[in-house]
N, C-alpha and C positions, 0 to 999 in steps of 0.2 A: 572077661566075659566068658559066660558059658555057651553048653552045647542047649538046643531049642529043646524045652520038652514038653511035647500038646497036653493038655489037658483036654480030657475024654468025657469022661461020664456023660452030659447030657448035649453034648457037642455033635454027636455022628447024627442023632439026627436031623440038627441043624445044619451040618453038613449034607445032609441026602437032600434037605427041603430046597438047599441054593441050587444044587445043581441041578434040579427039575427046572425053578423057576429060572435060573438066571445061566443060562449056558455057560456063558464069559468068565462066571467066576469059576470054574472048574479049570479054565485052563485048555480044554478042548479047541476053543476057536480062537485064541490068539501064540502071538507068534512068540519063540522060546526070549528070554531074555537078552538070550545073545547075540541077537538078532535085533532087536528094539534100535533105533538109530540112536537111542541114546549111548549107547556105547561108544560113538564116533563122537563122542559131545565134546564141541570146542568153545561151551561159553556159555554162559545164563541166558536169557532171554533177556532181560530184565538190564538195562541199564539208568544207572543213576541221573539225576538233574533236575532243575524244574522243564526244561524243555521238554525232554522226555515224558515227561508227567503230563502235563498239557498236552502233548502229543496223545496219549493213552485213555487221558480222562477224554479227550474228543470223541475216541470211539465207542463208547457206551451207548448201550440201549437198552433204556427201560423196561419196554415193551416187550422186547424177548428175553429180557433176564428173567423177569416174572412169570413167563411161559417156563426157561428150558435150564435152571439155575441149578435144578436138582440131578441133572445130568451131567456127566464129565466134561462132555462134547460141548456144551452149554453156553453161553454168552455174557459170560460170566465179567466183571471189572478189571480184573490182574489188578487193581488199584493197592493192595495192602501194602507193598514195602513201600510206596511214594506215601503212605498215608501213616505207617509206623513210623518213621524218619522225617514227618512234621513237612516235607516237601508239599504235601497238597492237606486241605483240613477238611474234614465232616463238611462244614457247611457249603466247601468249593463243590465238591462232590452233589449234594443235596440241590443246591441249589443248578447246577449243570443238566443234573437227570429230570427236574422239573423245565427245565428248557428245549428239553426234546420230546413234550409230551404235550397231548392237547386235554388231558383231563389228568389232574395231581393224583388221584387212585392211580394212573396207570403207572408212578412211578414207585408207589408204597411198598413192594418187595423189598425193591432197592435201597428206599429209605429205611425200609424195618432194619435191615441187616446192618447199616451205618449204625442204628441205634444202639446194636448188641455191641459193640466197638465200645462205642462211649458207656454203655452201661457197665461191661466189666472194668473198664477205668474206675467207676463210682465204686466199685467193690471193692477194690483193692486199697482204693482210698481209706474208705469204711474198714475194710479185714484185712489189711498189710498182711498178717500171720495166712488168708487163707492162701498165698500162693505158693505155698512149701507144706501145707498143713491142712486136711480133708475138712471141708466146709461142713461136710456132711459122712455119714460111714458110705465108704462105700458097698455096692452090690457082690462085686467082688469079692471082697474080704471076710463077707460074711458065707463063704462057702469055701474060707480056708487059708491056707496059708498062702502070700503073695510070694512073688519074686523079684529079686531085689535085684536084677543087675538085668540088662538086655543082650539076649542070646548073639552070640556071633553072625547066625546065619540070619539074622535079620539085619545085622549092623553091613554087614554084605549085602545086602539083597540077593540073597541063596538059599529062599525056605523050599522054594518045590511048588509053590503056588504061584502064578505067573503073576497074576493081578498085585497080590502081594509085595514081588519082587520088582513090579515095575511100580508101584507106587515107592518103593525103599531107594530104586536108583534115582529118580527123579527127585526123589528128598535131596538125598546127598548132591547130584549133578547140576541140577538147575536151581535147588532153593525155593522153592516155593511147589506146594500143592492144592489142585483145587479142594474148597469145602469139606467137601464129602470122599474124598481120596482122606484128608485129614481122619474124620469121623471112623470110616472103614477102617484104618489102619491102626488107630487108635481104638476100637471095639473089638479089632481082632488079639490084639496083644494085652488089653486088660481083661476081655470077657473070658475068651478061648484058653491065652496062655497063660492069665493072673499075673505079668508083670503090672508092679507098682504103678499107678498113674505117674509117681515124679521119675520113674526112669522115663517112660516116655517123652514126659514133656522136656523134659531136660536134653536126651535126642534130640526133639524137634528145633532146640532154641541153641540148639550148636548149627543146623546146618541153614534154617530160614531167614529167608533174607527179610522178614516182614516177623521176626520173631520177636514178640510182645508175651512178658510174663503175664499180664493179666485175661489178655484173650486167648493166649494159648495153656496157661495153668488151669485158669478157670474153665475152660470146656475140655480138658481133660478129664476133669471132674465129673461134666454135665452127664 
């Protein structure tokens, strides 16, 4: 691995726009990495079983996933490594969320999202070749040359961006991330730095505990 090199040109002012809008991601208001308790980390969250699983799928809510899904903080499922590992299926899942709801719309977020699951299985079925191989060109690559290996100081969680560096430990420490921690991290390392989408996913599917080539190749792509 090498050393991190930003890609600039039309980046800085993508960079001046977040930190007007979004305080957090600067870095100003959260706390240094070293500091994050994930550093005392004595163990996943996440333990294996069907017990467990049923334990986990109980606590779901429909209703607030659909509201708060796109926030970190959010009420999210944690359901994927029981759902990768065939411990619980789609339809346990489906069918649990519609039993906590008194109108089936309220549970459709939740359902939509089980859909994308089962749809990039259909894909990969269909395009075995696209999970190693660009479905499509990507955006990226058409503004130049990609990078083929991932920088050390991200394989570290050590770039100098906190949010960054706390999304890179929590890869490695705990194994799973939510959604959109995925999405961010994965748009700052193809958009920003032009690493290859399969050095990413390839990271990703070394340290997730819910690591599936098809949903995780294929929306590296997306």
């Amino acid at each position: 691995m090498k050393n991190l090199q930003p890609y600039r040109n039309d980046s800085e002012a993508l960079y001046a726009r977040i930190a007007r809008e979004f305080n957090l991601a600067t870095g100003r208001d959260l706390p240094s990495p070293t500091s994050v308790e994930i550093e005392n980390f004595s163990g996943s969250q996440f333990r294996g079983g069907r017990v467990e699983a049923i334990e986990q799928l109980q606590k779901i809510e429909p209703v607030r996933y659909g509201r708060t899904r796109n926030f970190v903080s959010g009420a999210v499922t944690k359901l994927s490594p029981w759902l990768r590992h065939g411990v619980l299926s789609l339809a346990e899942v489906r069918d649990a969320a519609l039993s906590k709801v008194q109108e089936s719309s309220q549970a459709e977020k939740l359902i939509a999202e089980l859909g994308w699951r089962d749809y990039w299985q259909r894909v990969r079925a269909a395009r075995p070749e696209g999970v190693w191989h660009d479905l499509e060109p990507p955006v990226a690559k058409q503004r130049g040359q990609v990078v083929d290996y991932l920088p050390d100081a991200v394989a570290r969680g050590e770039t100098g961006l906190d949010c960054i560096d706390a999304f890179c430990k929590k890869l490695i420490h705990d194994g799973w991330l939510h959604n959109h921690e995925r999405m961010w991290l994965a748009s700052w390392l193809v958009h920003t730095h032009k690493v290859d989408w399969r050095v990413g996913a390839a990271w990703f599917l070394q340290h997730l505990l819910d690591a599936d080539s098809a949903s995780n190749n294929f929306s590296w792509q997306w």
